[in-house]
N, C-alpha and C positions, 0 to 999 in steps of 0.2 A: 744374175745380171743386176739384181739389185733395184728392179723398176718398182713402180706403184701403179697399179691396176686401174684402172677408170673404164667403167664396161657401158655404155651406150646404148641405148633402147635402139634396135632395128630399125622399130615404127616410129620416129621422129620425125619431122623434116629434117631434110637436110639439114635448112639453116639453124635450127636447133640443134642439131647433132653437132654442128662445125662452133657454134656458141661455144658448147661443152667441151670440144677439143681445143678449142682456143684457150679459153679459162683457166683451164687445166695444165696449159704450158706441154702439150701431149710432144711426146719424140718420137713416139713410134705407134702405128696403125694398123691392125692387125682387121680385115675384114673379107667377108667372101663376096664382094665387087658384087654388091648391091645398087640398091638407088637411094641408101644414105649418104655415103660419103663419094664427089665426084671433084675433078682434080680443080675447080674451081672456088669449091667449099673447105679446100683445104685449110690448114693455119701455116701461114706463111714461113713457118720454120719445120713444114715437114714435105719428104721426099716423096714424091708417087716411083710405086717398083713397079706395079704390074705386073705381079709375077715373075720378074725378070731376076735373077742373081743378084745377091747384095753387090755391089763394087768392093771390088780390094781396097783393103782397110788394115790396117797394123791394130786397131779397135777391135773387128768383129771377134778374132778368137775369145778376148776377153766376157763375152756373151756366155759364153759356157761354164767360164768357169763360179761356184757358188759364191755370193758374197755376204759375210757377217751379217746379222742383223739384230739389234735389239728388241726387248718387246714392246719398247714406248716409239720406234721408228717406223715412218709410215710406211701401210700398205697398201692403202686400199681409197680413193676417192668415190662417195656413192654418192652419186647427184640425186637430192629430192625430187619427187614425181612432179613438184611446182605446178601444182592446186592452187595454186594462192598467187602466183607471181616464176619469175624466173627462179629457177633452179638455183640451190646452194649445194658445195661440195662437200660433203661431210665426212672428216678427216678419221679414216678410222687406221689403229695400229695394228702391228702382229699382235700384239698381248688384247687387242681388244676380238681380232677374229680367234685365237685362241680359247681366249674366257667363253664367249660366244659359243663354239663347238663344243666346249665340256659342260655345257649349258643344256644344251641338246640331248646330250649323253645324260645327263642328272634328272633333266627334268621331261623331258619329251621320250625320249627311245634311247635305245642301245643299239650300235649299230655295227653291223661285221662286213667280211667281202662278197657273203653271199645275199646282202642287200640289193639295192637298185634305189636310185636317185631317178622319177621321172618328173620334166620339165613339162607341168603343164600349162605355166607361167613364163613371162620371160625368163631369161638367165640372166638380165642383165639388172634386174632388183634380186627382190627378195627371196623368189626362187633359189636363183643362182648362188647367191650370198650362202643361205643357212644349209647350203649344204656339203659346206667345209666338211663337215664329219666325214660324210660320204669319202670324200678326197680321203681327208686321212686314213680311214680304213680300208682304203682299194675296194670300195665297193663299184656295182657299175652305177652307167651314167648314162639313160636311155631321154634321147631327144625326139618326140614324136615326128615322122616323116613328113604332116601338115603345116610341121612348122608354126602350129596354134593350135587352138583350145577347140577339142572334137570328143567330146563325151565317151563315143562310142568306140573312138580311136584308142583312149584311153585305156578302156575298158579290155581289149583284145591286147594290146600292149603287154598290162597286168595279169590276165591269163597266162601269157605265153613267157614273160619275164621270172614271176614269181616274185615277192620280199620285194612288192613295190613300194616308195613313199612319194607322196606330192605334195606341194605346199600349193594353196588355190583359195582365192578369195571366197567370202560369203557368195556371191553372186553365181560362182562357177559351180561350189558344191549342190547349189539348188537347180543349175541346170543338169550337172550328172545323177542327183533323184530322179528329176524326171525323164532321164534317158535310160536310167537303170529299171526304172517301172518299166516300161515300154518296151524294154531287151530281158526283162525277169532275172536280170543281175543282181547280185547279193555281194557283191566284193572280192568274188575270188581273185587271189594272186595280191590283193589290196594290203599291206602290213600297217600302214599309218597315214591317214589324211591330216596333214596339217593345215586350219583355219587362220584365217585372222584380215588384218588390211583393213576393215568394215566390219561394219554390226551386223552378226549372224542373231536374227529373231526369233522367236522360240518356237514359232509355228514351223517353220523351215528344219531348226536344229532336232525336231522330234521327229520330222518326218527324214532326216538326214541318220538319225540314229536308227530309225523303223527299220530304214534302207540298208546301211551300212554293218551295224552293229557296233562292238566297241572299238574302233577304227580310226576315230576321228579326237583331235587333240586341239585346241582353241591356241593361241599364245598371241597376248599386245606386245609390241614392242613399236619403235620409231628406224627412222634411218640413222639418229642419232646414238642410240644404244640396241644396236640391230635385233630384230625379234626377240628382245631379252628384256623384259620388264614385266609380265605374268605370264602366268599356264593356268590353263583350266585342262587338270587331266583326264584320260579316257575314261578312269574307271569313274569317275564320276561323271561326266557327261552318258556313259552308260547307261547311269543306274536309275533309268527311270520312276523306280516305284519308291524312291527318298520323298518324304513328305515336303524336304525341303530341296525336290532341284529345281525346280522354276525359277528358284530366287538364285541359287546357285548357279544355276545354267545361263540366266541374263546376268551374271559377273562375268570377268575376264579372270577370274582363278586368283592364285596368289602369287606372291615375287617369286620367281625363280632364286634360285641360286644362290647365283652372282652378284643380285644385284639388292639394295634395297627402295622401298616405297617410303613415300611423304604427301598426304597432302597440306597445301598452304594457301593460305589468304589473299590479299590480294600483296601486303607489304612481307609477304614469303615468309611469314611463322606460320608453324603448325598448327591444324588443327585437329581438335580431339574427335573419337570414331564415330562416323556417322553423319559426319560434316561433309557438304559437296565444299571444293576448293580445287585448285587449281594441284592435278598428278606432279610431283617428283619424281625424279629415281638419282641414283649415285648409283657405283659399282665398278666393277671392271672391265665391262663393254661398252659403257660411254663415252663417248666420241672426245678427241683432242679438241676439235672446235671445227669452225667452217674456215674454208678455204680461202686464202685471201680474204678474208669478209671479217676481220677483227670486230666491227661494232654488233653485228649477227650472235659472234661468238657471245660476247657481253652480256647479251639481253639472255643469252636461251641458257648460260652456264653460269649460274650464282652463288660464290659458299659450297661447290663443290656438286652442286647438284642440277639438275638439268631440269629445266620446266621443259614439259612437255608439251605445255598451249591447248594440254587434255580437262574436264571438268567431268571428276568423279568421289569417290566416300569408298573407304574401309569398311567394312563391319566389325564385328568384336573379333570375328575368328583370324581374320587378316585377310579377306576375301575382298577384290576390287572393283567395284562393277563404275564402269562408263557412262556417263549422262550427255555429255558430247564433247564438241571443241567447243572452246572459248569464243571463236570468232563465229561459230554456229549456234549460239543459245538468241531465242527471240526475245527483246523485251516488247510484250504486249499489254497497255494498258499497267504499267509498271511493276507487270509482272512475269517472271523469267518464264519461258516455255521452252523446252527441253526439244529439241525436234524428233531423237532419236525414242523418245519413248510415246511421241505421237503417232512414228514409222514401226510401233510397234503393233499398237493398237489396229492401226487401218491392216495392219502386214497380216492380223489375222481372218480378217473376212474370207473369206471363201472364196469371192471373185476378183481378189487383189493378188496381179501375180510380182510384181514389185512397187515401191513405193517412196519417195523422196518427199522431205520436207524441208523448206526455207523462207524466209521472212520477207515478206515485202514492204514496204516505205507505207505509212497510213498514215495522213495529215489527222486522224480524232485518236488512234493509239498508240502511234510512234514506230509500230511495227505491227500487221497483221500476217497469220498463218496463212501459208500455201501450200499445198500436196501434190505432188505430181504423182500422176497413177498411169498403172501401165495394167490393164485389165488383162484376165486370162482369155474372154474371149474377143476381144478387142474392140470392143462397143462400150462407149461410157456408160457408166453406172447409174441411178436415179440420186441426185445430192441429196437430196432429202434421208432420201429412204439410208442412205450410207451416211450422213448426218448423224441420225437418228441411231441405227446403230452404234457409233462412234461414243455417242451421249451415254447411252447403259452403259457405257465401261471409264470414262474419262470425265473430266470435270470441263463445265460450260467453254470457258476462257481458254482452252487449248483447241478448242475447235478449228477447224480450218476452216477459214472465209474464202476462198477458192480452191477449186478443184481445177488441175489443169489434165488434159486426158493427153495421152502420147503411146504411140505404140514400141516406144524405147525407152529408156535415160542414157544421157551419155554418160559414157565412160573412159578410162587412160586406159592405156594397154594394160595395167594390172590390175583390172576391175574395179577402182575404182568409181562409184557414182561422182560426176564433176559438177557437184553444184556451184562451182562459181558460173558455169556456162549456164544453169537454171536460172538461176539472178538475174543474167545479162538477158536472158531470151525475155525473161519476168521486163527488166526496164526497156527492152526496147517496144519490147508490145506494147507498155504503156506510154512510152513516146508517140508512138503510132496513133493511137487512139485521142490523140491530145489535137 
């Protein structure tokens, strides 16, 4: 039929969901009569069936039959998880989800029809997306019954399937460790977890390998060059006893494929290895541009290459490791602090069962450290005493001047931690308190 795909998060609001259908110019709606889309939320140029018979149309046979497609012609609209603001549609083509899947195949797994694709993720990001292979090989395609993320559901799924793979954020593989403790699971039926979304910290990733074995496969990518901008493979995330996987293990691996890396400056020249600067990539699964959003497009696609809005360094070997985003590095006292390797440090305490870091407004250093903690037994910790630890491993000036205690972090439906919602809670407190 020639359409272009636009797949909708379930768990939106409405009004969100009908945004994206609007935006998108959508003709046709395909959903299982939920509580996203209700015949008020519609966009004004589409029809509610209700299950009812399409109407005669001298059109619909045309439905069936294939139509041509090139590989620069679109397929696929992927709306941003919009952390940051409203959502953009990120134009992606056949030849870019093609590049993509033989990306998967090169650099992640091989994959045949006695596979299994399980969604422990939406299906309507990255899950869903990277697992075009699957499609093309006739593998199956197992949807858990909960309908969401249940560890142990998981787990029975994978026994009984076999030649399972899942794509699952940082967040989710540390909750299946410790569901897998608990159930004396070892990964049967498990063929490949695939990471990413979020910084998986080293305290987590050993006790994920402990659990797992060689199972588990890292990959950065964005919505703009979909899961396709490094791999950090099993066998090295394995191989515990390398003198050097620690340093390896906190990279994100090296470019795939398809695609290649650059980091650059601020006026987008290169820098040489070892330099933090703002992530590159170019390749064949970088996105055509955003959707109606021409100025978007401009800023993020320069000279052929796509800023990421990522802040990381090369090594000699061509290894990439993450320091943060751009709009997340603190400047304290005029000097940068990294959040992500503050959330490394506190992430290994013993008593830290998650951990977020962001910057709050400081009239003496322009920006002070904040930690939000999420304790394992759900009592705040001694500051001091967790200070003080913090000190033997990190230098004075990255310390955090606030401990905020919660027995959660938010998060999007893809596990995401939403620190912009941490900020806002951060300014309103401080409004309050005024």
């Amino acid at each position: 039929m020639g359409g272009v795909a636009v797949p909708i998060n379930a768990k939106l609001h409405p009004s969100e969901a009908a945004w994206i259908a609007d935006n998108a110019e959508a003709r046709l709606i395909f959903t299982d009569g939920g509580q996203v889309f209700s015949s008020r939320d519609l966009p004004a140029h589409c029809t509610e069936l209700d299950g009812h018979p399409l109407p005669p149309s001298h059109g619909w046979p045309s439905l069936e039959q294939p139509v041509p497609r090139q590989d620069h012609d679109l397929a696929w609209l992927f709306y941003t998880s919009g952390t940051t603001g409203r959502s953009k549609g990120v134009m992606l083509s056949h030849g870019n989800l093609i590049a993509m899947s033989l990306c998967y195949a090169t650099d992640v797994d091989q994959v045949s029809a006695d596979d299994a694709a399980l969604y422990a993720a939406p299906m309507s990001h990255g899950a869903g997306l990277y697992n075009f292979i699957h499609v093309r090989c006739g593998a199956r395609h197992v949807v858990p019954a909960s309908h969401g993320f249940d560890a142990a559901e998981l787990f029975g799924l994978a026994e009984h399937m076999g030649q399972v793979s899942l794509f699952a954020a940082p967040t989710m593989v540390k909750r299946m460790v410790e569901q897998a403790r608990r159930q004396d699971y070892h990964g049967a039926g498990i063929k490949t977890i695939v990471y990413g979304g979020g910084p998986m910290y080293l305290a987590d990733l050993r006790e994920a390998v402990d659990t797992f074995g060689p199972r588990l496969v890292q990959i950065y990518g964005q919505g703009e060059s979909p899961m396709t901008i490094s791999v950090l493979p099993r066998a090295l995330i394995a191989e515990r006893q390398r003198p050097d996987w620690a340093t390896l293990a906190a990279s994100v691996g090296h470019a795939q494929a398809c695609v290649e890396i650059r980091i650059l400056d601020a006026e987008h020249q290169p820098l040489p290895t070892g330099q933090r600067g703002e992530i590159a990539v170019r390749g064949a699964t970088v996105m055509q541009g955003y959707w109606r959003n021409p100025q978007a497009t401009r800023q993020t696609l320069v000279d052929g290459w796509l800023l990421t809005g990522d802040i990381g360094y090369l090594d000699p070997a061509g290894y990439l490791t993450l320091t943060d985003r751009s709009k997340d590095v603190i400047i304290s006292g005029g000097s940068n602090v990294y959040p992500r390797e503050v959330e490394e440090v506190l992430a290994q305490h013993p008593e830290v069962f998650e951990v977020c870091v962001v910057g709050e407004p400081d009239a003496q250093w322009g920006e002070s450290v904040v930690a939000f903690v999420v304790t394992r037994s759900g009592q705040p910790l001694d500051e001091g005493e967790l200070t003080a630890w913090f000190l033997a491993r990190m230098a004075s000036f990255k310390k955090p001047k606030k401990y905020v205690w919660r027995s959660d972090l938010p998060k999007n439906s893809y596990g995401k931690i939403l620190k912009t919602d941490l900020r806002h809670w951060l300014q309103t407190a401080s409004i309050a308190a005024l």
